[in-house]
C-alpha positions as CSV (number, residue, x, y, z in Angstrom):
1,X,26.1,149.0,-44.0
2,X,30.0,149.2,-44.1
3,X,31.9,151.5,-43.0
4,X,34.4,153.5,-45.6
5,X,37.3,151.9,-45.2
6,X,39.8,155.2,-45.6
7,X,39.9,157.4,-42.9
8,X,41.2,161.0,-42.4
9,X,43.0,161.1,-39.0
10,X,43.4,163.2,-35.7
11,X,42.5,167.4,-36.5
12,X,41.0,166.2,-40.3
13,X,38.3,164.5,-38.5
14,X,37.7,167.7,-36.0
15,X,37.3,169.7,-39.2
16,X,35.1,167.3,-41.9
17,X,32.8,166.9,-39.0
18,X,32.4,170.9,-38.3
19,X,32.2,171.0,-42.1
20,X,29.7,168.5,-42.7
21,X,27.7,170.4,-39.3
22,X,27.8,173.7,-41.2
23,X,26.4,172.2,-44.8
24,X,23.8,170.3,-42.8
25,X,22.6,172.8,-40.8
26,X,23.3,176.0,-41.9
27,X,25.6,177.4,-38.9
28,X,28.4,176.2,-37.4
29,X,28.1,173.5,-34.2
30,X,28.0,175.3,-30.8
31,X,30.3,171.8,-28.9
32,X,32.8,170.2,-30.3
33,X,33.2,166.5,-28.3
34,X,36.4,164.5,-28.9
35,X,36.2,160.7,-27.4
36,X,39.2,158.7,-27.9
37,X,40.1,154.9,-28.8
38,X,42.3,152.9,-26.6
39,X,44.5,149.9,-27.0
40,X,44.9,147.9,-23.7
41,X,48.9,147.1,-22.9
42,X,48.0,143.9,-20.9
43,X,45.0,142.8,-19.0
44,X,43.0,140.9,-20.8
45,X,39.5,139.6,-20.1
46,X,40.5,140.7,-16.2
47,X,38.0,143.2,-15.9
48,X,34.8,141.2,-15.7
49,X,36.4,139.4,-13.6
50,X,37.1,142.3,-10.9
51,X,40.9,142.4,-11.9
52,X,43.7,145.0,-13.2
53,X,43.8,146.1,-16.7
54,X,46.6,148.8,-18.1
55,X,45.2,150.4,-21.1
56,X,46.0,153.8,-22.8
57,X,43.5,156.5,-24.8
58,X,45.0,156.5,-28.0
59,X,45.4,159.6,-30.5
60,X,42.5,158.1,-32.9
61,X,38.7,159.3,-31.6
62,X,35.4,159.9,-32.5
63,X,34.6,163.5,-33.2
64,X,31.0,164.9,-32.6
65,X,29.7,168.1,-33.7
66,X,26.5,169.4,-32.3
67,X,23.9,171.7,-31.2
68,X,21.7,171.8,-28.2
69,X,18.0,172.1,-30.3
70,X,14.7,172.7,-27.7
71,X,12.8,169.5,-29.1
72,X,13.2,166.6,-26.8
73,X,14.9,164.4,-29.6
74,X,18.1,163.5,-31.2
75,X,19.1,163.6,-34.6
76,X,22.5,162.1,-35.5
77,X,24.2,162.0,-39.0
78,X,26.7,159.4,-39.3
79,X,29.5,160.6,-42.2
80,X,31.6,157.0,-41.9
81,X,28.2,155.1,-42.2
82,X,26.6,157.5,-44.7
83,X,23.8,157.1,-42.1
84,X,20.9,159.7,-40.3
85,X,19.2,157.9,-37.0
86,X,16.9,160.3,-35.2
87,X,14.5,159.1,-32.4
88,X,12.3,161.1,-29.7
89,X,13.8,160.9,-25.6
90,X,11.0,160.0,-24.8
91,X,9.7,155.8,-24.8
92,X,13.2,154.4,-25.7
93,X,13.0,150.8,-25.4
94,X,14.9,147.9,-26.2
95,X,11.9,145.5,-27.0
96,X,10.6,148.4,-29.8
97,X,14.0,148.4,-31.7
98,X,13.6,147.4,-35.2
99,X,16.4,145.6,-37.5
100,X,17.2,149.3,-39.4
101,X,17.9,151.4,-35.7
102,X,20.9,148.5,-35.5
103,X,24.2,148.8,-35.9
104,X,26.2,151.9,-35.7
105,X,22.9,154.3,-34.2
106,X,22.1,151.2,-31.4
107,X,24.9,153.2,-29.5
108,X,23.9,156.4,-29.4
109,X,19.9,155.3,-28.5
110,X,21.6,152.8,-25.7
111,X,23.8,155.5,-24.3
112,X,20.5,157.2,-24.1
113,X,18.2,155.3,-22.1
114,X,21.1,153.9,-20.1
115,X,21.2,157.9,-19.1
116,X,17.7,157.6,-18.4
117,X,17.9,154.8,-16.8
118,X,20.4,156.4,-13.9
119,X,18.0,159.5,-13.8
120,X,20.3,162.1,-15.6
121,X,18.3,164.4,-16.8
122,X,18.5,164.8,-20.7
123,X,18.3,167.6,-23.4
124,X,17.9,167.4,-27.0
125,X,20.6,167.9,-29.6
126,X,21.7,167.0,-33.1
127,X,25.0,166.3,-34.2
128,X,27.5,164.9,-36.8
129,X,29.8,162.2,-36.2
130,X,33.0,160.5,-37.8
131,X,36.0,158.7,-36.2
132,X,39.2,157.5,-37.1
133,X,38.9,154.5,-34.3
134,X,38.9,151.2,-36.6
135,X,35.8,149.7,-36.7
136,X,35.8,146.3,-34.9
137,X,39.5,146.1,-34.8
138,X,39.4,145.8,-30.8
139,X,40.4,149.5,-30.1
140,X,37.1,150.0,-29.0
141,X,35.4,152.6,-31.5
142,X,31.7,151.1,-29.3
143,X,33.3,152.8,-26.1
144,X,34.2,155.9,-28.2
145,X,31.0,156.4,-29.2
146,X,28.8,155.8,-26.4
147,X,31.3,158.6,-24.3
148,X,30.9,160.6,-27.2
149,X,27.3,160.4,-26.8
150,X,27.2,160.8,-23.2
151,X,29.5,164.1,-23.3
152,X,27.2,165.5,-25.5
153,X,23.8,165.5,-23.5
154,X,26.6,166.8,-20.8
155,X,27.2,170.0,-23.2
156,X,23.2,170.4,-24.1
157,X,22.1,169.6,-20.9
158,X,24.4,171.3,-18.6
159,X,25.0,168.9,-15.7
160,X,28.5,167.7,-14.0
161,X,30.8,166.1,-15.6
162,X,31.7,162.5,-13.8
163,X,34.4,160.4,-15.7
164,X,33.8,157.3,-13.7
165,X,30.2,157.4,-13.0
166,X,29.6,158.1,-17.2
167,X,31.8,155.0,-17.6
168,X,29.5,153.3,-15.2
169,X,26.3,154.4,-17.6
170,X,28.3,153.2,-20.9
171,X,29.0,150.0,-19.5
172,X,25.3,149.3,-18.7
173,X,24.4,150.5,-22.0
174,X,26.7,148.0,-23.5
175,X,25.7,145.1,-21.3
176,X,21.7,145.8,-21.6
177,X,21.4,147.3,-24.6
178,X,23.9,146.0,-26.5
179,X,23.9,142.6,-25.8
180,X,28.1,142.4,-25.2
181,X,28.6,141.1,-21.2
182,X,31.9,143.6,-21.3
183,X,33.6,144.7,-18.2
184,X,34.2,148.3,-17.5
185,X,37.8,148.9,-19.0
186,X,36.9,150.5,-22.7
187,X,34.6,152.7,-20.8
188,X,36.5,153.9,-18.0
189,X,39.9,154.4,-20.3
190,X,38.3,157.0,-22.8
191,X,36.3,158.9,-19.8
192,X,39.7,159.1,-17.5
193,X,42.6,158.6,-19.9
194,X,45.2,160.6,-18.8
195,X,47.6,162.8,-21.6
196,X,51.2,160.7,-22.0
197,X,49.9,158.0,-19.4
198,X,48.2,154.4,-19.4
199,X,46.1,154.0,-16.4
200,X,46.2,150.9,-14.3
201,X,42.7,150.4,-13.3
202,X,41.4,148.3,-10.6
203,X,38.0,146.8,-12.3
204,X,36.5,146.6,-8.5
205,X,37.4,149.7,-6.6
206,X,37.7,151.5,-9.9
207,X,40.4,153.0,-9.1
208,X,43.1,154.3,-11.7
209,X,46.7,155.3,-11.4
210,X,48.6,157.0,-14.2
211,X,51.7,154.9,-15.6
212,X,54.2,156.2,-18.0
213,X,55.1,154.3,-21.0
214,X,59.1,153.9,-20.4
215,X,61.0,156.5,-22.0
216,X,61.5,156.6,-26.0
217,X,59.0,153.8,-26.7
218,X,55.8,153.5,-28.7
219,X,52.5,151.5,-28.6
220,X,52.0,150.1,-32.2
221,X,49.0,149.0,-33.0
222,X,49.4,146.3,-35.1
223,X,45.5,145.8,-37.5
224,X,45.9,142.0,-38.6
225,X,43.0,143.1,-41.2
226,X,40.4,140.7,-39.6
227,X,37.4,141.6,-37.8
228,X,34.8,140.1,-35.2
229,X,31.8,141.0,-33.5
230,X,31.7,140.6,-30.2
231,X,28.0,139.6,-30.0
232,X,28.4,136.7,-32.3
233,X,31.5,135.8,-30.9
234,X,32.7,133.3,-27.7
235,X,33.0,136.8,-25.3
236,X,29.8,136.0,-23.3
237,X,31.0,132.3,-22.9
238,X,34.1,133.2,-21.8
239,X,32.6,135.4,-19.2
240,X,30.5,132.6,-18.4
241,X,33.2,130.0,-17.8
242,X,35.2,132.2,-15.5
243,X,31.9,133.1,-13.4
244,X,32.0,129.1,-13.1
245,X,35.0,128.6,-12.0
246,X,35.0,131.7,-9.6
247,X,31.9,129.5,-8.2
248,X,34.1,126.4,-8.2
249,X,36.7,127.8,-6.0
250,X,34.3,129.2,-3.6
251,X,34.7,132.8,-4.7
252,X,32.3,135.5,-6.4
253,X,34.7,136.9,-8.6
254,X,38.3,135.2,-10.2
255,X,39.8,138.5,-8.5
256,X,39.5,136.9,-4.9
257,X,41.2,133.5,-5.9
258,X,44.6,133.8,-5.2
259,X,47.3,132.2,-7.6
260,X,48.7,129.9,-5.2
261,X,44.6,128.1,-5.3
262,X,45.9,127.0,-8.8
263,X,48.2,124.0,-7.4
264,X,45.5,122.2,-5.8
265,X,42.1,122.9,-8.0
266,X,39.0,122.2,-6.7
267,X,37.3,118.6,-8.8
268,X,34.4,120.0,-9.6
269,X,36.5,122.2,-11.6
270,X,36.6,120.7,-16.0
271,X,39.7,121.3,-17.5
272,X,38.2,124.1,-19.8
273,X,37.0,126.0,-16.5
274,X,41.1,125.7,-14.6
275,X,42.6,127.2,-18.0
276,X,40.1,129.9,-18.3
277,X,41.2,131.2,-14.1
278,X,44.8,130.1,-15.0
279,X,44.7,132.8,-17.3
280,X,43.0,135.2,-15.1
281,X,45.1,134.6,-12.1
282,X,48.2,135.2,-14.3
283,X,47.2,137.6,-15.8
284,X,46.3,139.8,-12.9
285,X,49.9,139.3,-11.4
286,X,51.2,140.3,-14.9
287,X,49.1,144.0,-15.2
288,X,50.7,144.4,-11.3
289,X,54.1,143.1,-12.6
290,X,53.7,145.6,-15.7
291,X,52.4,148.7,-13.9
292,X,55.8,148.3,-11.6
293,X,58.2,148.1,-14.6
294,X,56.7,151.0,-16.4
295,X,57.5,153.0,-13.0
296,X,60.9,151.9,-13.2
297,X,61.1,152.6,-17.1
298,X,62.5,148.9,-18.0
299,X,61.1,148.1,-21.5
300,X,62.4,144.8,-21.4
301,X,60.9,143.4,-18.5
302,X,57.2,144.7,-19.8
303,X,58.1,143.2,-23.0
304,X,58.5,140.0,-21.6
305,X,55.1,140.2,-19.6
306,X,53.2,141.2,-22.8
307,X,54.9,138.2,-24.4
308,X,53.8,135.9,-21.6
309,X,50.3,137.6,-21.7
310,X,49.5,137.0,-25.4
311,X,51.0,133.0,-24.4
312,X,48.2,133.2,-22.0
313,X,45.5,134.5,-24.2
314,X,46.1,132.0,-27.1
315,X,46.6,128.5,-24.9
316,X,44.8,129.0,-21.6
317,X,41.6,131.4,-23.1
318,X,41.7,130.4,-26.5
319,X,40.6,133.8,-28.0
320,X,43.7,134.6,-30.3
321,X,43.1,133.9,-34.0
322,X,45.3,132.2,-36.5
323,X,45.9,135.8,-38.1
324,X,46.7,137.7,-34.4
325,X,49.5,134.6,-33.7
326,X,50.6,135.5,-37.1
327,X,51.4,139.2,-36.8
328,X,52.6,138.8,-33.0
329,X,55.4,136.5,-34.6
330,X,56.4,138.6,-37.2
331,X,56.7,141.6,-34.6
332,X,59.0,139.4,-32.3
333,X,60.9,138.4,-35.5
334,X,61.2,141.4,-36.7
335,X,62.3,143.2,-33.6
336,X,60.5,144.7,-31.1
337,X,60.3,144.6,-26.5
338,X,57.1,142.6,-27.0
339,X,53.8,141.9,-28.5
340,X,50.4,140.6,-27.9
341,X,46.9,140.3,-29.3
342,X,44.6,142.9,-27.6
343,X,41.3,143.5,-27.0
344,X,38.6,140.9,-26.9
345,X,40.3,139.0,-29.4
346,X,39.1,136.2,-32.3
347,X,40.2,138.9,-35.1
348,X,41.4,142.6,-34.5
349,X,44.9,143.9,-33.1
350,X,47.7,143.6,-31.4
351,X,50.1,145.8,-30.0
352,X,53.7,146.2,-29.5
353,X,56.3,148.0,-27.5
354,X,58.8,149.4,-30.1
355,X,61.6,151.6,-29.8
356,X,60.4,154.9,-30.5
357,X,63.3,155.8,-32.7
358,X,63.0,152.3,-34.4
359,X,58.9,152.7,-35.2
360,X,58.9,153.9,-38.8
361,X,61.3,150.4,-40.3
362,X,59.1,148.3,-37.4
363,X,56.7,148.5,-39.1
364,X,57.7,148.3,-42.7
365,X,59.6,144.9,-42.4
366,X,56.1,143.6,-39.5
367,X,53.6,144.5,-41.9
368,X,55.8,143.3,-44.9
369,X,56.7,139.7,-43.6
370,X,52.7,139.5,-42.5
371,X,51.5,139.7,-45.9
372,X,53.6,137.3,-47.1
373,X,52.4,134.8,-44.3
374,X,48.2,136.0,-44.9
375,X,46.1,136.7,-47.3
376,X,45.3,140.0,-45.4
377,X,46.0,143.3,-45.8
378,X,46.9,144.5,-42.4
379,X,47.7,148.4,-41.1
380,X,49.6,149.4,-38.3
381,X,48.8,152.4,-35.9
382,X,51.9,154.4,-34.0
383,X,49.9,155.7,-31.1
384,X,50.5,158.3,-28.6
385,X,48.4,158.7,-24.9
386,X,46.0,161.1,-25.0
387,X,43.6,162.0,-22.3
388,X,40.0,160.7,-22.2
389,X,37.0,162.0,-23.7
390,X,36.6,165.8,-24.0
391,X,34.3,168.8,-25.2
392,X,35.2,172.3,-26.5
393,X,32.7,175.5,-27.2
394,X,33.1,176.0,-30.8
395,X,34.3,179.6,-31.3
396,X,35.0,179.6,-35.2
């Protein structure tokens, strides 16, 4: 089923879900769980491959209302999907799924057994759920929702909080459950996202250090109107090609090849496999390059590296779209420090760095000179940092 394509945003979400808890139910929630979106600034397809990515929780999230119930079962109402999914803790399992439990509830039963899986122990609850995250438009509304789900056995439950090691959990959920080979960025970024900060996350230590944005800029989210899914997509093949040519150059992951390794490639390297680590080993250097100029607030040079990074994306990994390259061009036209596709790519978003003064006529004249390049109808998103996924006790 589709989604409803007209959303109310940030605190109108918080409320139609406590609303919708109340008519439902007949009392109001007792948690109120917040788990946000993210665009990524640059790093792309790096963290599968053990590298550095630089995204940012945005100010869009997935809202879940809910109540800790003594039955060992979740019930879930889905208000974007005009959906119910309910299904017993107990016997979850991938092989029993049938084609109707697909779709939008296939997150909140893998989040589930993936929890299971890593021995947490688990509670009942049921719950109401609505978003403003677009729905496949690479801001990852998946991630959202499966930290959304995972905070929530957290609240009915009552164990310890762990950002990374619930990022760990999602990502396994994803991968196994799933189906999508992802790394651990989406994951990771709406557990740990920091208020007014990207973090620059190293995909193999895990480790994450808070980056401002430079001062009096914006992230723009730039929806190019086309979507993807990531399961029927090239995303496992990419993933694929670079674990080849990690294997080609000796190494386990693309992380431990340095750059230099790029001027003498090894033969039994094809020309598909040295375009798919050129990208990766650029890439890398860029997020380090990026993380350094956001410390030393100079917009123009991570401009430039975003420009270079969406370059990288369309002609050494092939995963841009004619519609991405479209709106990227009439950002750069248009005026702004930079843009590129994000996410996963093959249909979604980009972003761009915009002066924050300059946001509002941005994107007028971007969206504007896109439509009369497309046949789409694109949207654009000015986003703030936020911090990662979060719950409250519902006192009203």
């Amino acid at each position: 089923m589709a989604p409803r394509t007209t959303l109310p945003t940030g605190r109108a979400v918080d409320r139609r879900v406590r609303h919708e808890f109340q008519q439902r139910f007949g009392t109001a929630p007792t948690w109120l769980v917040r788990a946000p979106g993210r665009v990524n600034l640059i790093g792309e397809h790096t963290d599968y491959n053990g590298g550095f990515v630089l995204p940012m929780a945005i100010d869009r999230a997935v809202w879940l209302a809910l109540r800790p119930q003594a039955a060992p079962r979740v019930g879930v109402r889905a208000m974007d999907f005009d959906g119910w999914t309910m299904f017993d803790l107990d016997g979850l399992s991938r092989d029993r799924v049938t084609p109707d439990e697909l779709g939008w509830a296939q997150y909140f039963r893998g989040m589930t057994w993936a929890l299971q899986q890593a021995g947490v122990p688990l509670r009942g609850w049921e719950g109401v759920v609505a978003g403003d995250v677009p729905i496949g438009a690479g801001l990852s509304s998946s991630a959202a929702i499966e930290l959304a789900v995972a905070r929530a056995f957290c609240c009915a439950s009552g164990w310890t909080w762990d950002p990374t090691e619930m990022a760990r959990i999602a990502q396994q959920a994803e991968n196994q459950w799933v189906g999508v080979a992802c790394g651990i960025m989406d994951q990771l970024i709406a557990a740990a996202g920091r208020d007014g900060h990207a973090l620059l996350i190293d995909c193999r230590s895990l480790e994450t250090t808070a980056v401002p944005l430079p001062r009096d800029t914006v992230a723009v989210v730039l929806d190019t109107g086309t979507r993807r899914e990531l399961t029927q997509s090239a995303y496992n093949e990419r993933r694929l090609q670079c674990e080849t040519a990690a294997l080609a150059f000796g190494a386990t992951l693309l992380r431990d090849v340095p750059l230099s390794a790029l001027e003498s490639p090894p033969r039994t390297l094809d020309p598909i496999g040295f375009r798919r680590a050129r990208h990766v080993l650029t890439e890398n250097a860029r997020v380090l390059q990026a993380a350094s100029a956001m410390r030393a607030d100079d917009a123009e040079t991570l401009g430039a590296l975003m420009r270079e990074s969406h370059a990288s994306l369309r002609d050494d990994f092939e995963v841009s779209s004619a519609a991405l390259d479209a709106i990227v061009e009439c950002a750069e036209q248009v005026g702004c420090y930079g843009a590129r596709m994000t996410g996963a790519g093959f249909g979604g978003c980009a972003v761009a760095l915009v002066h924050a003064g300059e946001s509002t006529p941005f994107v007028e004249r971007t969206l504007s000179a896109y439509r009369a390049r497309t046949a789409h109808e694109p949207q654009a998103y000015v986003c703030q940092a936020t911090a990662g996924v979060s719950a409250s006790l519902v006192t009203d």
